[in-house]
C-alpha positions in Angstrom: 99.9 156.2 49.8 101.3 158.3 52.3 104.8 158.3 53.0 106.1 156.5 56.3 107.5 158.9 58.7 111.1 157.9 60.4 108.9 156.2 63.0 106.7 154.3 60.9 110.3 153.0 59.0 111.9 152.0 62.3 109.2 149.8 62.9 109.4 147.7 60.4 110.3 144.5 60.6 113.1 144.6 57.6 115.2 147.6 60.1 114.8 145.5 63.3 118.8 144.9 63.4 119.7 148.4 62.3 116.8 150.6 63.6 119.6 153.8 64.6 119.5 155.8 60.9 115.9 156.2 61.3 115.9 157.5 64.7 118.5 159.8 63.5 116.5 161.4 61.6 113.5 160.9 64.1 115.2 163.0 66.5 115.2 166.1 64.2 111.8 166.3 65.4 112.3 165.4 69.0 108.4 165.3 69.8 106.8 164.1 66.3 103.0 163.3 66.2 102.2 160.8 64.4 99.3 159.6 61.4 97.7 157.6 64.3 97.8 160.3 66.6 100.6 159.0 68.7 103.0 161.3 70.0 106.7 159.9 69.7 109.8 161.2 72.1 113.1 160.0 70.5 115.0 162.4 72.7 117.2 162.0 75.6 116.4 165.6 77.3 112.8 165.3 76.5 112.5 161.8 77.6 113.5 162.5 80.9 111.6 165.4 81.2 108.4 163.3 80.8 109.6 160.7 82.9 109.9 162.9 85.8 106.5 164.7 84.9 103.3 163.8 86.8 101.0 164.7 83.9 102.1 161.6 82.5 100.4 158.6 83.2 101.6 155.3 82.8 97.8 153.5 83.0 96.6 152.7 79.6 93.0 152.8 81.4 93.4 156.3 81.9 94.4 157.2 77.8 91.4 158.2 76.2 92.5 158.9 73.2 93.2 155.3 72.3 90.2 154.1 71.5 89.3 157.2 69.6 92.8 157.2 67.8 92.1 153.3 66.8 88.8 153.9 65.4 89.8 157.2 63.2 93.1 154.9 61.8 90.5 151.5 61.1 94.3 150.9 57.8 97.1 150.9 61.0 95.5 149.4 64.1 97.6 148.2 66.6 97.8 144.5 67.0 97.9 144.4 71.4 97.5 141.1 72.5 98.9 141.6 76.2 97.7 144.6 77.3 94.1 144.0 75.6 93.8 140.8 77.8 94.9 141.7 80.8 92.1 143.3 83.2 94.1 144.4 85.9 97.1 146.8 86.0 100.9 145.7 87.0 103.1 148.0 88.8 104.4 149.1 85.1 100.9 150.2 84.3 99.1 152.0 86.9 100.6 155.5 88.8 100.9 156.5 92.1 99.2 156.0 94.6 98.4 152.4 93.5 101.9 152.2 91.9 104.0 153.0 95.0 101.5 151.0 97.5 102.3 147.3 94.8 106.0 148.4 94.3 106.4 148.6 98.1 104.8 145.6 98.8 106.6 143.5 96.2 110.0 145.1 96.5 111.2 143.2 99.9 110.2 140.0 98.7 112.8 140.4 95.3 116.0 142.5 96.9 115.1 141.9 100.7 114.0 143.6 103.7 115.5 146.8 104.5 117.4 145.4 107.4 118.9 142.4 105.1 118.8 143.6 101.3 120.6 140.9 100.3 118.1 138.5 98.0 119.9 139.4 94.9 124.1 139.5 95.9 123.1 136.2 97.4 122.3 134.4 94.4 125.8 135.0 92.7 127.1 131.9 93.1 124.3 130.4 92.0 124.4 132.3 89.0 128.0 131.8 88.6 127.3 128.1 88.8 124.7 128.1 86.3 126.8 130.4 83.6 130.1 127.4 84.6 127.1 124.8 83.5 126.2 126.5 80.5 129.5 126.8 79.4 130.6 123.5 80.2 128.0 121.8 77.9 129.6 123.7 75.1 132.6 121.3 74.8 133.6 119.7 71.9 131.1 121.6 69.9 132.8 124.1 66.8 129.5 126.3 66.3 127.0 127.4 69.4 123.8 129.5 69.5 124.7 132.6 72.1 121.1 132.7 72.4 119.5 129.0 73.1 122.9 127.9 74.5 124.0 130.6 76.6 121.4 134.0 76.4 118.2 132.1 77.4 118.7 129.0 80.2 120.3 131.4 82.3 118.1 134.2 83.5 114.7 132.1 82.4 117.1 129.6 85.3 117.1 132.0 87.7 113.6 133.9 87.7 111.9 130.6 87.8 113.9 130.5 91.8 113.3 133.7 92.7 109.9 133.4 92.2 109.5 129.9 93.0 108.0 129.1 89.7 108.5 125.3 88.8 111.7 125.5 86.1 109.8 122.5 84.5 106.9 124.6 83.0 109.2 126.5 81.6 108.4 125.3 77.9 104.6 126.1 78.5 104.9 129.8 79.3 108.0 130.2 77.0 105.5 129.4 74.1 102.9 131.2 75.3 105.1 134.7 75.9 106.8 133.8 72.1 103.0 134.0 70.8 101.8 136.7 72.3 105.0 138.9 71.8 105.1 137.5 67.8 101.6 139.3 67.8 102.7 142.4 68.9 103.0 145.6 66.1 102.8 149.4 66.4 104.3 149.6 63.0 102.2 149.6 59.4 102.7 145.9 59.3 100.2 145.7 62.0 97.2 145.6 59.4 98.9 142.9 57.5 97.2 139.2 56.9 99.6 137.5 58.9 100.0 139.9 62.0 96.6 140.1 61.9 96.0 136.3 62.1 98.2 136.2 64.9 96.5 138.2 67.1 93.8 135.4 68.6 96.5 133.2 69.2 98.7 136.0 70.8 95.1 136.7 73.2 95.0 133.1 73.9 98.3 132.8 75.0 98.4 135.7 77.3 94.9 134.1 78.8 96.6 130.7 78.9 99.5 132.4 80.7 97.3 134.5 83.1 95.4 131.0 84.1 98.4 129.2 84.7 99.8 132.1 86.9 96.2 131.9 88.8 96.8 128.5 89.2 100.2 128.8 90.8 99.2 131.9 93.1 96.3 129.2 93.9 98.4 126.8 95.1 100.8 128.6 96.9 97.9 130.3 99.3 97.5 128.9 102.1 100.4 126.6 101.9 103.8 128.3 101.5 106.4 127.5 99.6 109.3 128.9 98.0 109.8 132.1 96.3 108.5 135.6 95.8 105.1 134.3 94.1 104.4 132.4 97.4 105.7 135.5 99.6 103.1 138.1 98.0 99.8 135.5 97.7 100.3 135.3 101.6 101.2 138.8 102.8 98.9 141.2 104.5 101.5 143.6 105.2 100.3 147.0 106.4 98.6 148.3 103.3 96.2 145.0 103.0 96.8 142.3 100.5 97.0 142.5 96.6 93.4 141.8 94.4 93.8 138.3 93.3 93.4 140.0 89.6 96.6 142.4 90.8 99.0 139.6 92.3 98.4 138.0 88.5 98.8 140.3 86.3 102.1 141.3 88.5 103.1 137.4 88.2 103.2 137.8 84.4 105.1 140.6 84.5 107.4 139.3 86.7 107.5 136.1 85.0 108.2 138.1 81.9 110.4 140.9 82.2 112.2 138.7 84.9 114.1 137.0 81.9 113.1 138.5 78.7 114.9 141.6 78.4 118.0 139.8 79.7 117.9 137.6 77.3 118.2 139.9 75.0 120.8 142.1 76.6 122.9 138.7 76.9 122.7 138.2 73.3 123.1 142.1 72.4 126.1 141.9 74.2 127.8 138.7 72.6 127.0 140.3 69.4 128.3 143.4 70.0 131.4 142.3 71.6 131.7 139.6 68.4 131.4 143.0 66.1 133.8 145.0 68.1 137.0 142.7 68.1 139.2 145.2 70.1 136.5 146.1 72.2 136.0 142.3 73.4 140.1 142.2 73.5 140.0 144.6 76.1 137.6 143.4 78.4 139.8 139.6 78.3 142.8 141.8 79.2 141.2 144.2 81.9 138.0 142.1 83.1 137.9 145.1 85.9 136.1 147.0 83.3 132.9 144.2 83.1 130.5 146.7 85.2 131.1 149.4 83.3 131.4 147.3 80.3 127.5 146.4 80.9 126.6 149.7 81.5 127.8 150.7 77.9 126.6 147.9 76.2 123.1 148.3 77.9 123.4 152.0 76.1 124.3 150.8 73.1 122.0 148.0 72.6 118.8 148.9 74.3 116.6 145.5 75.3 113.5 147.4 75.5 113.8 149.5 72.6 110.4 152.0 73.7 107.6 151.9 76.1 104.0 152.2 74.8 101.3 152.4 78.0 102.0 156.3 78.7 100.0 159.3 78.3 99.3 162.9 78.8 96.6 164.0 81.9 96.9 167.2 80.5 98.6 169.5 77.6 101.8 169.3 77.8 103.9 171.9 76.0 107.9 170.5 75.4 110.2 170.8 72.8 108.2 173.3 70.4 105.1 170.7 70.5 101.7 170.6 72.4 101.1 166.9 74.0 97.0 167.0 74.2 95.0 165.3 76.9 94.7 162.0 76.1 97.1 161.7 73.5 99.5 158.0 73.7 102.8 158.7 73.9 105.5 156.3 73.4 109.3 157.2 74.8 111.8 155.7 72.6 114.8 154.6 75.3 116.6 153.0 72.0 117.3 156.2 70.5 117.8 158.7 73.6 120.6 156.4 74.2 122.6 157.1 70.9 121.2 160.7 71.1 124.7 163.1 70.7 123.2 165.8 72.8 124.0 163.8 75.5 126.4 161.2 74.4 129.4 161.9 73.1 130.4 159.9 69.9 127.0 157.5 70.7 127.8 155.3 68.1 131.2 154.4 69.4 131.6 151.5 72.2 133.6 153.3 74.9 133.4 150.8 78.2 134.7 154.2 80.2 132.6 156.3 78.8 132.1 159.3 81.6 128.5 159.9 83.2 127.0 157.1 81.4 123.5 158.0 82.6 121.4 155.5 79.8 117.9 154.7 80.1 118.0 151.2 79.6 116.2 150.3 82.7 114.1 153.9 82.4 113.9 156.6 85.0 111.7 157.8 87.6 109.2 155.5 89.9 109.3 153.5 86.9 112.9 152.5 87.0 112.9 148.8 86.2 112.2 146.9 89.6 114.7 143.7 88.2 117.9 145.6 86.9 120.1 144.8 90.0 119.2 140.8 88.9 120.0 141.5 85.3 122.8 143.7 86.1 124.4 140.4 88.0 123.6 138.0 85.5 125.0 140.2 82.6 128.3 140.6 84.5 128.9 137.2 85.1 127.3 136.0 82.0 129.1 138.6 79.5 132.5 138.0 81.5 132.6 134.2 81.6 131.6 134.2 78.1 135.1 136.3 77.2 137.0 134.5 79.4 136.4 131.0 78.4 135.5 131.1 74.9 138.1 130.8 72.5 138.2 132.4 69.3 134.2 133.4 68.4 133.6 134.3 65.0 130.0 135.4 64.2 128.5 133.3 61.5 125.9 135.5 60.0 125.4 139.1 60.8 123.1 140.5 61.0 121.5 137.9 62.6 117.5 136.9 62.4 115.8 139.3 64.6 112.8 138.4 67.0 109.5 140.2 65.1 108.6 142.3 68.4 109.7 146.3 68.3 109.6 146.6 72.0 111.5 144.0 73.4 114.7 143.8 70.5 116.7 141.4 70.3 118.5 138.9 68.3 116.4 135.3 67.6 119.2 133.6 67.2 123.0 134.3 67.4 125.2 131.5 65.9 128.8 131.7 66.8 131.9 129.1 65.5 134.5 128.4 68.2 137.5 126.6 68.8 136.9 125.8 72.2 136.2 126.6 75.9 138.9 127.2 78.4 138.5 125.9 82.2 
């Protein structure tokens, strides 16, 4: 058997809390091709680069080589459930000129009209109520979960009301997004039984999910009600209204990202905070330091960890390696975040770290349509948290990790404490 390159290693699920050696040593090769023919970026410079380059397409329809690439490697497939059952692109998955026409229609109806972009400030106090809740309920209890208490109600709370998405389905389409991200592998473990036996149940749910989206959009049409979901289903705008197929596979996403990578920067952030003592000191003494605070710890613990859908239109030459046509290639935000060519001392927490340009929401027209939303909720969220808790001691570290690669983060997080402060 072959030996696993750095890549191959970070993916597997026994490194999911301490994936940073291998990319370490990934980025000594800052464009590696892979044994599946997958090109890999792990650096900062480079990522960039491609970000910004219009020979690199962000539409899996339009990556040829896939299909090719899956058929050559029958030992390593790649267990997809998501993107194999969904038919229509989102805004994440298709380029311009059908990505700018969605984005524009959609963006109004989540930050506000250019004459009024104030969707998002306005819900602070809502948030701020919510977090106040959260905390509250943790009275008279001596060990919490940062991620079921604290990490998860809150933004899965407050996507559900911008989108007008009824909070009490939440427990169907939180099972059906844990089964179809539990079946998601781009690592060697990808051919084993159990991922493997996942995978129809990881297809299900995302069809499952895609219907009860349908559903929604269904019953919003027509009749109006509250939310972006509503908004979209009964816009014509000027550039015609979205493909039924569109507006859903959008929905998911929205439904999705609109939570999911918060969660896990929440949790990220308690944990890191809980593993940095001084660092957390520092924040309670100077809480003027919580935006830049975020900013470092959205560095320093990526939530999505790489993205997987792009592709080269054309040879691309960068870094010493050709990119062929066709070829996948997967940016890896995770490690251009602790890459010292552009970060000095990455491995350090440093809330005032200078020109703290990360990628954790990406770069280009792909920059991620919800971080002003997560940006709020982490603030208050991470803040509150420092403020009122007293005395958090982690009680295992590292924690149990989630199984997905992309989207890392912490399953759990249990914390002891000896109280909570008004």
């Amino acid at each position: 058997m072959a030996e696993e390159t750095p890549w191959q290693q970070a993916l597997r699920s026994a490194n999911r809390a301490n994936p940073y050696p291998f990319y370490e040593e990934l980025r000594k090769t800052p464009v590696a091709r892979q044994p599946d023919g997958t090109y890999v970026v792990s650096t900062y410079r480079e990522i960039v680069t491609l970000l910004h380059d219009p020979r690199v397409s962000s539409d899996p329809r339009k990556c040829a080589a896939l299909a090719a690439t899956r058929t050559e490697n029958p030992e390593q497939p790649a267990a997809e459930p998501i993107r194999e059952a969904l038919t229509e692109p989102n805004i994440i998955t298709c380029d311009p000129p059908e990505h700018d026409r969605d984005r524009r229609a959609m963006m109004p109806h989540f930050a506000g009209p250019a004459d009024a972009p104030h969707l998002i400030s306005d819900l602070e106090p809502d948030i701020r109520r919510l977090v106040d809740g959260l905390l509250d309920d943790m009275r008279g209890k001596t060990r919490i979960d940062a991620v079921d208490d604290f990490a998860y109600p809150l933004p899965v709370t407050v996507i559900c009301k911008v989108l007008g998405v009824p909070l009490e389905d939440e427990p169907r389409f939180h099972h059906w997004i844990e089964t179809a991200l539990d079946a998601l592998d781009f690592g060697p473990e990808a051919a084993s039984e159990e991922i493997q036996s996942r995978l129809a149940g990881g297809r299900q749910a995302v069809q499952d999910f895609g219907r009860f989206a349908a559903d929604l959009l269904d019953r919003y049409a027509g009749r109006p009600g509250p939310g972006m979901l509503s908004a979209l289903v009964n816009e014509d705008g000027t550039e015609g209204r979205m493909s039924k197929g569109v507006l859903v596979s959008n929905a998911l996403l929205l439904i999705f990202a609109g939570h999911e990578t918060t969660v896990n920067l929440i949790a990220h952030s308690v944990l890191t905070l809980l593993r940095h003592p001084d660092a957390l000191e520092e924040l309670r003494r100077r809480p003027e330091l919580i935006v830049p605070a975020v900013e470092e710890l959205l560095r320093f613990e990526s939530s999505v960890q790489f993205w997987h859908t792009r592709s080269a239109l054309e040879d691309i030459d960068i870094a010493g390696t050709t990119i062929p046509k066709g070829a996948p290639i997967f940016l890896v935000y995770g490690s251009a975040n602790r890459d010292p060519q552009r970060f000095t001392d990455p491995d350090t927490l440093d809330f005032e770290r200078p020109d703290n340009q990360h990628l954790g929401f990406s770069q280009g027209i792909h920059f991620c349509f919800g971080a002003p939303l997560a940006r709020l909720e982490v603030q208050v969220a991470v803040a509150e948290f420092v403020r009122r808790v007293e005395n958090p001691r982690l009680v295992e570290d590292p924690p149990p990790y989630r199984h997905n690669q992309i989207f890392r983060g912490p399953r759990h997080v249990l914390v002891d404490i000896d109280g909570i402060r008004d």
